[in-house]
C-alpha positions in Angstrom: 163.2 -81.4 -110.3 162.2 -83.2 -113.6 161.5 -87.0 -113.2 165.0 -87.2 -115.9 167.0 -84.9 -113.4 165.2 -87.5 -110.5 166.5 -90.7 -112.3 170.0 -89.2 -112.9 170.5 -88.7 -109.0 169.9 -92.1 -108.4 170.7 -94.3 -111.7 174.2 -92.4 -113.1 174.2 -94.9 -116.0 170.6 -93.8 -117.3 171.5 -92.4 -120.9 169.0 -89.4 -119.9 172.4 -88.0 -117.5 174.9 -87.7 -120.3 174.6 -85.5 -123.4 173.1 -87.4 -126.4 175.2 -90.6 -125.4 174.8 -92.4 -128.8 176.1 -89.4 -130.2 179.8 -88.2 -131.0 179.9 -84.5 -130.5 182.3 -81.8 -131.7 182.9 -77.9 -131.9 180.5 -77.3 -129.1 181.7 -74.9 -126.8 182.2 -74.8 -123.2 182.5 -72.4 -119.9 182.8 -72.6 -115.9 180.6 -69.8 -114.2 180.2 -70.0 -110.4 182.1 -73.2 -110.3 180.0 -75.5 -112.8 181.2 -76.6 -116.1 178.7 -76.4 -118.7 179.0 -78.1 -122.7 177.1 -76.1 -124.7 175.6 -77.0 -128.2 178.4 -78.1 -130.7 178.1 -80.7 -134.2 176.6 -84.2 -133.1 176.8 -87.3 -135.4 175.8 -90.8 -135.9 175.6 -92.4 -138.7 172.8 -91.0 -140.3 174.7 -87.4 -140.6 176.0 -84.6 -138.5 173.7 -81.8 -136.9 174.3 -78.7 -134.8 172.4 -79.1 -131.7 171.3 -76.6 -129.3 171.2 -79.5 -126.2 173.1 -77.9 -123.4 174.2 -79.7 -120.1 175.7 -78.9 -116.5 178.1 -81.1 -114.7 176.9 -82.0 -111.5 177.6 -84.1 -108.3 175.9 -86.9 -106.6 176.7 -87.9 -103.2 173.7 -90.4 -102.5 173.8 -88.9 -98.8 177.5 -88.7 -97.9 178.2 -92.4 -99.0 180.3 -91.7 -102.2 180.3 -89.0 -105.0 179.8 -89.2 -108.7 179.6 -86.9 -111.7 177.0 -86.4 -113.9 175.6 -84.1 -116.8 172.2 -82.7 -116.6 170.5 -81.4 -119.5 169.3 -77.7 -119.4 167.1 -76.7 -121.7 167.0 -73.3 -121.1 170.6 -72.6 -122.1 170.4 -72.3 -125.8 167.7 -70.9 -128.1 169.0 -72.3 -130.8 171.0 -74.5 -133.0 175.0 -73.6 -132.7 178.2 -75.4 -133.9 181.7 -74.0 -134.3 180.2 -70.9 -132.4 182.0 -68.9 -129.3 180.9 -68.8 -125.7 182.3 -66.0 -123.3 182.0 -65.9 -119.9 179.9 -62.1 -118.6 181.3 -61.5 -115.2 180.2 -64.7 -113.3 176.4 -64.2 -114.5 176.2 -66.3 -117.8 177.5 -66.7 -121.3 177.3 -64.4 -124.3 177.1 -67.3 -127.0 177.9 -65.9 -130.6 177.3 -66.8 -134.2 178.0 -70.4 -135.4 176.6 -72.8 -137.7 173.5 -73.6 -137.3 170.3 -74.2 -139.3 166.9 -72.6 -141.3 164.3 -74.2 -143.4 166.6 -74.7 -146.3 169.7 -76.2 -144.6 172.7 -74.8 -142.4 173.6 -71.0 -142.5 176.2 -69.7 -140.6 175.0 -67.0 -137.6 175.8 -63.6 -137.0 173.1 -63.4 -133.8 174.5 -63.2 -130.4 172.7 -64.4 -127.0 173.4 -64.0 -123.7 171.9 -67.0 -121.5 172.1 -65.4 -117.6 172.6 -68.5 -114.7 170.6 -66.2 -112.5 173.4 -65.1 -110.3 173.2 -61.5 -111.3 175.8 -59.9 -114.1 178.1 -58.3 -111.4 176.4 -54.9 -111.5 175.5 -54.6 -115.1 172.1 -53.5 -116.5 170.1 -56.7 -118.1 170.1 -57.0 -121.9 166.9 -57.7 -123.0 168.6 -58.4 -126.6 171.9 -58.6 -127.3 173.1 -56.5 -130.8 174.3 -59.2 -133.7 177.8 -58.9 -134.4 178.5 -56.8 -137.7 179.3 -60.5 -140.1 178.5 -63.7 -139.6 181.1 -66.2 -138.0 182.0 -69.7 -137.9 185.1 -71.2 -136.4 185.3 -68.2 -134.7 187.2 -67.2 -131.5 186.5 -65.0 -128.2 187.0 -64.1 -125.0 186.2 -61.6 -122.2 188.6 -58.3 -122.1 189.7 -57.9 -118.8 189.0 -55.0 -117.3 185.4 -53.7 -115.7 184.0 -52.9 -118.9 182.9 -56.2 -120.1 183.7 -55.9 -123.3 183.9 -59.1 -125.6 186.4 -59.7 -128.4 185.6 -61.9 -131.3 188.4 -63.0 -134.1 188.7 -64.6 -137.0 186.1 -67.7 -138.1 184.6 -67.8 -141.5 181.2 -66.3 -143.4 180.7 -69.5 -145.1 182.0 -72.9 -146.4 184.8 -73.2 -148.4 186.0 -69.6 -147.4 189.0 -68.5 -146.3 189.9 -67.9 -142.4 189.2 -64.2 -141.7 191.7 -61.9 -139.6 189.4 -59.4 -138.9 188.0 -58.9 -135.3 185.2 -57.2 -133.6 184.1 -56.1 -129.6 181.0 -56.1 -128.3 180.7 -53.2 -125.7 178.1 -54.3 -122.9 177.4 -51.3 -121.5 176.1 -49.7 -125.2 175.3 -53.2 -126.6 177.1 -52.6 -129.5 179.7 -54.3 -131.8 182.6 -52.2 -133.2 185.4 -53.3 -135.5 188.9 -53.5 -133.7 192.3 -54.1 -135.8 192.6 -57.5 -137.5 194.5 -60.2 -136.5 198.3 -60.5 -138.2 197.1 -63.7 -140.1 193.7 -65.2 -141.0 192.5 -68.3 -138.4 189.3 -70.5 -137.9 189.3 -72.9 -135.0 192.0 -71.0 -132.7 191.4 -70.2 -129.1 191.5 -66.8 -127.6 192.4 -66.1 -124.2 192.6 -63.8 -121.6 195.4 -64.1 -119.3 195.4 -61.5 -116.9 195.6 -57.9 -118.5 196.7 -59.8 -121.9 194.9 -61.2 -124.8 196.3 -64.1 -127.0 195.4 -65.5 -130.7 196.6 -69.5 -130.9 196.7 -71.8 -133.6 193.9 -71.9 -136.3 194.2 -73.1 -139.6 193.5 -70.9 -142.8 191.2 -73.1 -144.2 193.6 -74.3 -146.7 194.9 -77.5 -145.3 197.4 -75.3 -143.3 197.0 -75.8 -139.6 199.3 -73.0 -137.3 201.6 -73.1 -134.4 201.6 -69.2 -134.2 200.8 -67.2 -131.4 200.0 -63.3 -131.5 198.9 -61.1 -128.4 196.7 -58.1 -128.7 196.9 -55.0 -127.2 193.8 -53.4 -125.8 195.0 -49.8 -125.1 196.9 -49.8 -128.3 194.5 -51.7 -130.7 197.5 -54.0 -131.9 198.4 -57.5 -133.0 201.7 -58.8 -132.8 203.6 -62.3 -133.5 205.3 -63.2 -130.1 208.2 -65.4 -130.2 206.9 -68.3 -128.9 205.1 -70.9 -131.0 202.7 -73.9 -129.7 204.6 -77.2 -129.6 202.7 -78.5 -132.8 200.3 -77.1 -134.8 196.5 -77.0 -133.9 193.3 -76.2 -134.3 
């Protein structure tokens, strides 16, 4: 244990347990594997400017021997190699994240990323053979969504986002096949959206909210269908727009 993990089990208000505490943070992403909540990278601001940031952190628990428990975050620095904002994190089995494209930054400023990375907890990947290097996707992506498909393929979809600022949302979409770490185009989504979530809710796939990128934020929903490679509108709508 680092002396800054030591100090965090002992002194919870030490600014070295929470991520970047002087910092506001925003479109960072974040996912539970093995029963820990991790935050990982995102935009963090001040007021000298806004920055994507590859800090990562785990939510842990100190029970200062059985007397009382409190949370904490502990910084990992071994869960990003890079910078990453508005990117996508999705869950591999219960072995680690495949974190994908983003905003993030080069020499001459920010530059949206097409480069995928999968970041293992150590656990093992439920069977699957270990990627050495994970296959960019086939654009870059920001404001992107994803999720695991479920099924024992693990197979990753990705939807939507943008290449670059001032774009429009894309509808198009893209799965990343695990077992021939490769990325193959899938049928796009029934309307363009950057900043929606996807999810996975037990055999089914949903697209929610987004905006378009033109001031127009969305309260639609639309489910995918894996066999059939098809969107649809469904008849229910979120309670307000978002994104």
């Amino acid at each position: 244990m680092s002396a800054e993990e030591s100090l965090c089990e002992y002194d919870l208000s030490s600014s070295s347990c929470h991520p970047e505490p002087e910092k506001g943070r925003y479109a960072s992403a974040a996912v539970t594997i093995v029963g820990k909540a991790y935050i990982l990278g995102g935009m963090v601001y001040d007021d000298s400017g806004h920055d994507p940031s590859k800090a990562g952190r785990s939510l842990r628990e100190s029970d200062y021997g059985g007397r009382y428990a409190e949370n904490y975050w502990r910084r990992n620095k071994k869960l990003m190699d890079r910078e990453r904002a508005f990117f996508c994190a999705a869950k591999v089995k219960e072995g680690g994240a495949l974190m994908m494209g983003g905003l993030g930054k080069s020499k001459k400023g920010t530059v949206v990323e097409k480069s995928a990375k999968f970041w293992s907890e150590g656990w093992g990947i439920g069977g699957l053979s270990k990627l050495s290097n994970v296959s960019d996707m086939s654009i870059p992506r920001s404001g992107h969504g994803c999720t695991a498909i479920p099924g024992g393929e693990s197979s990753v979809l990705v939807t939507g986002g943008t290449q670059g600022f001032g774009e429009a949302a894309m509808a198009d979409a893209e799965m990343f096949s695990w077992n021939s770490n490769s990325w193959t185009n899938v049928a796009s989504m029934s309307s363009g959206r950057f900043g929606h979530a996807v999810v996975a809710l037990g055999e089914r796939v949903f697209a929610l909210g987004g905006d378009d990128r033109n001031q127009n934020n969305m309260d639609t929903i639309e489910e995918y269908d894996v066999r059939r490679n098809t969107w649809n509108i469904i008849k229910q709508k979120l309670k307000k727009p978002r994104y």
